[in-house]
GULODO-923386 format. One record per atom (N, C-alpha, C): residue number from 1; x, y, z; atom name. Coordinates in nm, 2 decimals. Layout:
N
+-----+--------+--------+--------+-------+
| num |     xx |     yy |     zz | atome |
+-----+--------+--------+--------+-------+
| NUM |      X |      Y |      Z |    CA |
...
+-----+--------+--------+--------+-------+
//
This chain:
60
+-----+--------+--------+--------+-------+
| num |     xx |     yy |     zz | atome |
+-----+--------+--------+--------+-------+
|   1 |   0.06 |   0.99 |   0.87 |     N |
|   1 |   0.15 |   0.90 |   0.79 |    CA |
|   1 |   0.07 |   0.77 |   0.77 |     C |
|   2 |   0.03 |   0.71 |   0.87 |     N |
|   2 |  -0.06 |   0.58 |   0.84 |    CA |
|   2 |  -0.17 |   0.57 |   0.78 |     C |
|   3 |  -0.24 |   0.70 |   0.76 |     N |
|   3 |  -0.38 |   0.70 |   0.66 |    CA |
|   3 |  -0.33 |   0.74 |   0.52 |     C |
|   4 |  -0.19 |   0.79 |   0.51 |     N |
|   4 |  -0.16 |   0.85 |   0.38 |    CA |
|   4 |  -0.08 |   0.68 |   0.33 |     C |
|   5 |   0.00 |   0.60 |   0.37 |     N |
|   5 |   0.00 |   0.52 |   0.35 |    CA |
|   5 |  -0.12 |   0.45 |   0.32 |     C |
|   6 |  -0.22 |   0.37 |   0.39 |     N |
|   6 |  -0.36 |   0.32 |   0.32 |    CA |
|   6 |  -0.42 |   0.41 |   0.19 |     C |
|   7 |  -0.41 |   0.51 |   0.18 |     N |
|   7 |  -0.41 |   0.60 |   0.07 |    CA |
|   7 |  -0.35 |   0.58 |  -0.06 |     C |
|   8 |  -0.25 |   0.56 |  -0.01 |     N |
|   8 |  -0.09 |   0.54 |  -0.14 |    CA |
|   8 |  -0.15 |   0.34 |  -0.18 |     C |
|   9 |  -0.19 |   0.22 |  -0.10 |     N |
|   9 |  -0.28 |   0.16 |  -0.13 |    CA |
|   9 |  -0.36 |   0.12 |  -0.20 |     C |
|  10 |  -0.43 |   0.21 |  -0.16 |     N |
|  10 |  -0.57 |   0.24 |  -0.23 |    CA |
|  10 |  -0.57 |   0.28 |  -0.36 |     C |
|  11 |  -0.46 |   0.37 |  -0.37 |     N |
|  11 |  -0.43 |   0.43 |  -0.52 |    CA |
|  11 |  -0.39 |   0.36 |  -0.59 |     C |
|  12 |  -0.30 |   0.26 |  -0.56 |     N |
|  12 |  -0.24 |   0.11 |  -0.59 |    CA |
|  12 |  -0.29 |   0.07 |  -0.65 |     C |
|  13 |  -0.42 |   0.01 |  -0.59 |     N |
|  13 |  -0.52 |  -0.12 |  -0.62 |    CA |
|  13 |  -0.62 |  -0.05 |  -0.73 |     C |
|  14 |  -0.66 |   0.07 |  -0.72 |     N |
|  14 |  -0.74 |   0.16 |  -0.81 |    CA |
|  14 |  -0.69 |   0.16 |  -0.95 |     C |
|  15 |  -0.54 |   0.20 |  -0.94 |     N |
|  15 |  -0.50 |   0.23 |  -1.11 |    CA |
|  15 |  -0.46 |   0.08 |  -1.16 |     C |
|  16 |  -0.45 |  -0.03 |  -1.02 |     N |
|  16 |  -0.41 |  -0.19 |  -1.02 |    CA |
|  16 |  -0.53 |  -0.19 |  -1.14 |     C |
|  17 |  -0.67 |  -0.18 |  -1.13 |     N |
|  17 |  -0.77 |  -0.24 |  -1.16 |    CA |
|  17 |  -0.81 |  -0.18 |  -1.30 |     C |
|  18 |  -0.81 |  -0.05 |  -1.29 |     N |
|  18 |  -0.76 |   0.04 |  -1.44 |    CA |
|  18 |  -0.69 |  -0.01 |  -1.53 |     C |
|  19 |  -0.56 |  -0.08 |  -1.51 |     N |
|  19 |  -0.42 |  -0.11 |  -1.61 |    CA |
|  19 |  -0.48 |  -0.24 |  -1.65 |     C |
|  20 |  -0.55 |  -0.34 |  -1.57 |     N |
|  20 |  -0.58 |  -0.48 |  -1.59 |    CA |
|  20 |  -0.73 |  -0.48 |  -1.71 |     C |
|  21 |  -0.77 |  -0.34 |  -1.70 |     N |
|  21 |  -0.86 |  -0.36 |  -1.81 |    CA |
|  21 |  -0.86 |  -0.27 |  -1.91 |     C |
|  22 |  -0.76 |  -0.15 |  -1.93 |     N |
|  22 |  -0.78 |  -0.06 |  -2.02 |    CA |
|  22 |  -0.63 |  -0.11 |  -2.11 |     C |
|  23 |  -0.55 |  -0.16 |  -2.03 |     N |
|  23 |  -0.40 |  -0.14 |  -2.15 |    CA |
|  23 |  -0.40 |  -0.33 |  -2.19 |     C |
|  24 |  -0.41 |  -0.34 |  -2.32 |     N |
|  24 |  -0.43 |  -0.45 |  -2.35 |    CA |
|  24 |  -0.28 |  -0.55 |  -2.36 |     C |
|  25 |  -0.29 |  -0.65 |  -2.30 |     N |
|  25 |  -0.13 |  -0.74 |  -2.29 |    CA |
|  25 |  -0.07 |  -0.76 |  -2.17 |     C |
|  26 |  -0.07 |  -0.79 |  -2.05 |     N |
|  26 |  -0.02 |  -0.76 |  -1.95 |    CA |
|  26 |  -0.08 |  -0.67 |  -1.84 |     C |
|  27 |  -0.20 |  -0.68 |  -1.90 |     N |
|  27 |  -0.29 |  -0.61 |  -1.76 |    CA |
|  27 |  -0.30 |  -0.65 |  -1.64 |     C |
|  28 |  -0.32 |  -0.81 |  -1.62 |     N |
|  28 |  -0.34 |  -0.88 |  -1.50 |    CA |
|  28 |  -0.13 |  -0.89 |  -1.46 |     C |
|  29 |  -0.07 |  -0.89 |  -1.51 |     N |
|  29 |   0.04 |  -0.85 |  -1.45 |    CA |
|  29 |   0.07 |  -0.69 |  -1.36 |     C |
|  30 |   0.03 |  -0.65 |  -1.47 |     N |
|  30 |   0.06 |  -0.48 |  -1.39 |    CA |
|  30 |  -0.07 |  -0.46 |  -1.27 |     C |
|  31 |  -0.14 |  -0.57 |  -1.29 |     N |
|  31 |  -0.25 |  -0.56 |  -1.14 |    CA |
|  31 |  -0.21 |  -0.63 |  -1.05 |     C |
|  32 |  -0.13 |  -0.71 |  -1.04 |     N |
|  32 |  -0.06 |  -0.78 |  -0.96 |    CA |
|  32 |   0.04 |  -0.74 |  -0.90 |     C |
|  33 |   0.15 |  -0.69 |  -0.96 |     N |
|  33 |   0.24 |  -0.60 |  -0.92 |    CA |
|  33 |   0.21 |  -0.47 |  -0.80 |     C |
|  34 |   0.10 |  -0.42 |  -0.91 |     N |
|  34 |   0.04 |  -0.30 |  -0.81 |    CA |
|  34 |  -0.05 |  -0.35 |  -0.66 |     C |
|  35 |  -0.09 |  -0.43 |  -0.68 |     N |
|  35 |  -0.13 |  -0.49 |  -0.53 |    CA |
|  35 |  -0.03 |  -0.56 |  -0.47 |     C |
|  36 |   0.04 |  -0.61 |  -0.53 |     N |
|  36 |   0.19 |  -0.63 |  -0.42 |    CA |
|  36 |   0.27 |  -0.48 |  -0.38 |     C |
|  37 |   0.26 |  -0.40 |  -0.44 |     N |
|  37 |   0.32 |  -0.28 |  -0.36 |    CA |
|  37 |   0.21 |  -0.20 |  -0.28 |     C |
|  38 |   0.09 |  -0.23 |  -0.32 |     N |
|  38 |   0.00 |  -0.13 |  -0.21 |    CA |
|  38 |  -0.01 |  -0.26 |  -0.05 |     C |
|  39 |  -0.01 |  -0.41 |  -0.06 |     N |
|  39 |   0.05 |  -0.46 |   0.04 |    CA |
|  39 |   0.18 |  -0.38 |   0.10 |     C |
|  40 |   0.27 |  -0.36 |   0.04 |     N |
|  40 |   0.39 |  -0.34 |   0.07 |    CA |
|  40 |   0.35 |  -0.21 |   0.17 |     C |
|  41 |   0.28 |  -0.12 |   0.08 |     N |
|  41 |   0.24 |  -0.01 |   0.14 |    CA |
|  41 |   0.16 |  -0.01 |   0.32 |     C |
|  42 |   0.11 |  -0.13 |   0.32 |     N |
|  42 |   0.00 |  -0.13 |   0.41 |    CA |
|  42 |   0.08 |  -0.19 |   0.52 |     C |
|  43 |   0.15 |  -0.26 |   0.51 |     N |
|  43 |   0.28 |  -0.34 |   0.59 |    CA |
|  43 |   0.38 |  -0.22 |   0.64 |     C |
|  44 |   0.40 |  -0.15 |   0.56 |     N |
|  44 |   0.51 |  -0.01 |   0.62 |    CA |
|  44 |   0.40 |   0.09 |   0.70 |     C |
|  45 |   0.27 |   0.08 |   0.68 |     N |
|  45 |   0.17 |   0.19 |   0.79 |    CA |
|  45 |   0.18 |   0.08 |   0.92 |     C |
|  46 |   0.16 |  -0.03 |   0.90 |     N |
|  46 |   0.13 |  -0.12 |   1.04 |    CA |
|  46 |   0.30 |  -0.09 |   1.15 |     C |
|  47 |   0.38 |  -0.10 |   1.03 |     N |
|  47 |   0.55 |  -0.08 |   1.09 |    CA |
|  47 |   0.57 |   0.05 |   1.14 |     C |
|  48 |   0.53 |   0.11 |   1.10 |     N |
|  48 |   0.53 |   0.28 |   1.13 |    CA |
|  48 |   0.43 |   0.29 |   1.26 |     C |
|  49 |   0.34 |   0.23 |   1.26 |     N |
|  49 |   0.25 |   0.26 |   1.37 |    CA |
|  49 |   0.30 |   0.19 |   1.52 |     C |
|  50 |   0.37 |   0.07 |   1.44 |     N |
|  50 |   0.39 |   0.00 |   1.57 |    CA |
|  50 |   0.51 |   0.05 |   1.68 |     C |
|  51 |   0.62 |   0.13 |   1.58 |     N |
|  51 |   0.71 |   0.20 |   1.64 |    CA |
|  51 |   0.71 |   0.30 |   1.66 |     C |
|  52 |   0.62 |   0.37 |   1.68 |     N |
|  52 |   0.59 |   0.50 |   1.75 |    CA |
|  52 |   0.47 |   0.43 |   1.85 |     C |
|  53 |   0.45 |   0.35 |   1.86 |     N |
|  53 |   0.35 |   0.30 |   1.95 |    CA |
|  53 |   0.47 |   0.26 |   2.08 |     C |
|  54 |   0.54 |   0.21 |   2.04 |     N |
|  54 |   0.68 |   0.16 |   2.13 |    CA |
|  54 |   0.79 |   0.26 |   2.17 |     C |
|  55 |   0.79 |   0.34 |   2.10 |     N |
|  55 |   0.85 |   0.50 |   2.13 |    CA |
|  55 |   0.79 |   0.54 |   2.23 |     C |
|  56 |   0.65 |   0.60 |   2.24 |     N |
|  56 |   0.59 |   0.65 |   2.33 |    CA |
|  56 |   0.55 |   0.59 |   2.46 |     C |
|  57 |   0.57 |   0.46 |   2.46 |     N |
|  57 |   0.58 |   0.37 |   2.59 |    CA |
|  57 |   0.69 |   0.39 |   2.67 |     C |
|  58 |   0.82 |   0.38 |   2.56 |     N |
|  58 |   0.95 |   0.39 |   2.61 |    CA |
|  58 |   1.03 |   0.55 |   2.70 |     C |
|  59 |   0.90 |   0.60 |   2.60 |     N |
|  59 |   0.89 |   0.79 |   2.65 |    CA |
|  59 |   0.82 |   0.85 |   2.80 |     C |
|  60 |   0.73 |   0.72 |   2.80 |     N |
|  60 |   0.65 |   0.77 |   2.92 |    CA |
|  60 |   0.70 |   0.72 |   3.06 |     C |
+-----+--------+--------+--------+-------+
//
């Protein structure tokens, strides 16, 4: 789950960087957007990690 999140990211920032130079009008917006959700993305792996990190403390 947390590498497939940095994944989902990464694919973010990749089509981010695509949209900002191939579709003419609003490129640097739709690359902006898209890196605010692959953040978003990277923020929900660190949350995900940290509560199964605290699950399994609570488990042992």
């Amino acid at each position: 789950m947390f590498i497939s999140m940095y994944a989902l990211a990464a694919l973010h920032l990749g089509f981010g960087l695509i949209a900002a130079f191939a579709i003419p009008g609003g490129g640097i917006a739709i690359l902006l957007v898209l890196v605010a959700m692959g953040s978003f993305y990277v923020l929900c792996a660190h949350s995900w990690a940290l509560a199964h990190a605290v699950a399994r403390r609570h488990r042992d």
